[in-house]
KOLTI-134735 format. One record per residue: residue in one letter; x, y, z of N, C-alpha, C in turn. Coordinates in steps of 0.001 Angstrom, whole numbers, plus 500000, padded with zeros to 6 digits. Example, Ala and Ser with C-alpha at 12.3 -4.5 7.8 and 13.67 -1.06 7.14 Angstrom:
2
A513190494310507800512300495500507800513200496700507800 S512850497750507080513670498940507140512900500030507870 
***
This chain:
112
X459690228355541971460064227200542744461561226944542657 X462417227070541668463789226894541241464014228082542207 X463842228986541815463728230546542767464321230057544384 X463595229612545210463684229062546090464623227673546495 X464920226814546016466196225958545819467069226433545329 X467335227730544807468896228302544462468855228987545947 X467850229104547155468588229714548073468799228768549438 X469268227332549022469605226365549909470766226060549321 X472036225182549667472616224329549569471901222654549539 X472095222695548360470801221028548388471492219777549131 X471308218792549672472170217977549560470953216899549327 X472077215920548481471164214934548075471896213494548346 X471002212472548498471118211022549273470224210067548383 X471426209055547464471036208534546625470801207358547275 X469790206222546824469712205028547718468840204532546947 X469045202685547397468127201543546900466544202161547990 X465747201550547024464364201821547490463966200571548620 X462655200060548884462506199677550012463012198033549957 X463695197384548575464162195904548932465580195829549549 X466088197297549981467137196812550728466677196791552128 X467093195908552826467081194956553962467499195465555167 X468360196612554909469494197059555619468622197783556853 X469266197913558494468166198693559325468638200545558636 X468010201280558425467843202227558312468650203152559640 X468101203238560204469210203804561591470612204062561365 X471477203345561444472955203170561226473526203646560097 X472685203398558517473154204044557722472980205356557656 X471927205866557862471576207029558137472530208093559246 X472818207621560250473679208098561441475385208136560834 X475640206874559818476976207198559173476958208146558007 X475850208708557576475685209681556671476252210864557306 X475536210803558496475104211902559100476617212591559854 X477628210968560629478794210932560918479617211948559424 X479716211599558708480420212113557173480189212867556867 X479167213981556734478710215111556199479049216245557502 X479173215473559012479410216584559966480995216963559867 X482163216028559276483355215997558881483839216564557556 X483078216551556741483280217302555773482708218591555925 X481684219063556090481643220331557137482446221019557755 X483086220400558314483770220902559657485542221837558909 X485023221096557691486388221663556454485923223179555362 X484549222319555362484568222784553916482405223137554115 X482623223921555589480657224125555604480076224664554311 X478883224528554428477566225123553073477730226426553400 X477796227325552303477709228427552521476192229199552719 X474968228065552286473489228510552808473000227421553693 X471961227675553652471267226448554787470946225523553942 X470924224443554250470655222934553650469433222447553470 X469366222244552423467467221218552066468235220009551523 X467486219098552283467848217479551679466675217135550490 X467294216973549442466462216889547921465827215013548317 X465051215008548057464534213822547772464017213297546282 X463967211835546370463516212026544805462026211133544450 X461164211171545546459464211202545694458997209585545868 X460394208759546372459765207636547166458674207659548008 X457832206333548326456983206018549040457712205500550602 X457396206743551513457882206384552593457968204530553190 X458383203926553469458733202657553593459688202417554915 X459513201236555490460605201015557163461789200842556657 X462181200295555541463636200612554449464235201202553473 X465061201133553428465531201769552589465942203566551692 X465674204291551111466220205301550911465063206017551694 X463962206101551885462989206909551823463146207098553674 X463438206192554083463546205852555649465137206831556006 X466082205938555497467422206753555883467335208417555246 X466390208915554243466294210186554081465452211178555076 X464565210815555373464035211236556992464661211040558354 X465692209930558494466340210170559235467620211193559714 X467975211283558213468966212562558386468912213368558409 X467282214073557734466529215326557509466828215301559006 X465772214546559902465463215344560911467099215109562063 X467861214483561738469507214265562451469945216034562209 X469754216286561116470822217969560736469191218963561081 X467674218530561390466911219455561314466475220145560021 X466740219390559078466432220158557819465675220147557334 X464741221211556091463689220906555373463971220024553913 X462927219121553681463114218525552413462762219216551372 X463405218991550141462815219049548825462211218063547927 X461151217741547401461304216513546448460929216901544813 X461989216010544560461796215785543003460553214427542727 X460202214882541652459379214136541016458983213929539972 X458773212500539636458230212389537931457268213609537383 X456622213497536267456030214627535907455057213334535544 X453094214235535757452286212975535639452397212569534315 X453060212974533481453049212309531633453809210980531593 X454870210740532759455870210040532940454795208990533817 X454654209149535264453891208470535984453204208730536775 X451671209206536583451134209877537505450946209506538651 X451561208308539536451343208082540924452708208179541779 X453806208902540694454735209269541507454423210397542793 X453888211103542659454167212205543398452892212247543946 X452235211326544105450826210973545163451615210129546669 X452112209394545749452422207931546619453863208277547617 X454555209639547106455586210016547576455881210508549015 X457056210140549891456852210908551236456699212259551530 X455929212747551020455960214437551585456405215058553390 X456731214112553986456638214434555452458320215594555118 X457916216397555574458885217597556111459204218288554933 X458799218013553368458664218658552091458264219978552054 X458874220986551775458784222699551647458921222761550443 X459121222179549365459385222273547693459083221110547266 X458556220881546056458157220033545328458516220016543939 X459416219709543396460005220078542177459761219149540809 X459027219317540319459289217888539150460087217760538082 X460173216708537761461424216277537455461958217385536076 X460888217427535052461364218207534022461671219758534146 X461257220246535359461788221536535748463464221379535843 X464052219959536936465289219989537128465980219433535693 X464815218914534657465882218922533590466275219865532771 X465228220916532826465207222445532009466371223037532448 X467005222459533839468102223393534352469732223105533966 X469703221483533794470446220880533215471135221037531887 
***
């Protein structure tokens, strides 16, 4: 599984979960504005997976503006996730929509 995320460029999109308020749209589209500019300098040298980190899809907040940009650049997701020793309803309750990897969390700390 690591196997396979060393052959993306990850990018990852840190964010408040669903009590921010904010419309999702706009932030998402200024992500999307910023990453096509820094690009345009300095492109990925592989194709891009947007890492997630196994929110419950929600109309706000990170889990919302992370599907929006997935599908803005067309990309496949990755998600990280608790490990069930930690919390086993992380990675039930999580958005899997457009997820090709599923990584949990203590794998990405083994790498660390």
């Amino acid at each position: 599984m690591i196997d396979v995320l060393a052959a993306y460029h990850p990018l990852i999109i840190e964010g408040m979960g669903s009590y921010d308020h904010r419309e999702p749209e706009p932030i998402a589209m200024q992500i999307a504005s910023q990453l096509r500019k820094r690009w345009q300098t300095r492109p990925p040298g592989k194709p891009i997976i947007l890492v997630t980190q196994g929110d419950p899809i929600e109309d706000r907040g990170i889990s919302a503006i992370t599907r929006l940009v997935a599908a803005e650049f067309r990309v496949p997701r990755a998600m990280s996730f608790l490990d069930s020793e930690i919390a086993d309803y992380h990675k039930p309750k999580a958005d899997h929509h457009g997820v090709i990897l599923e990584v949990p969390y203590s794998a990405l700390t083994s790498l660390l």
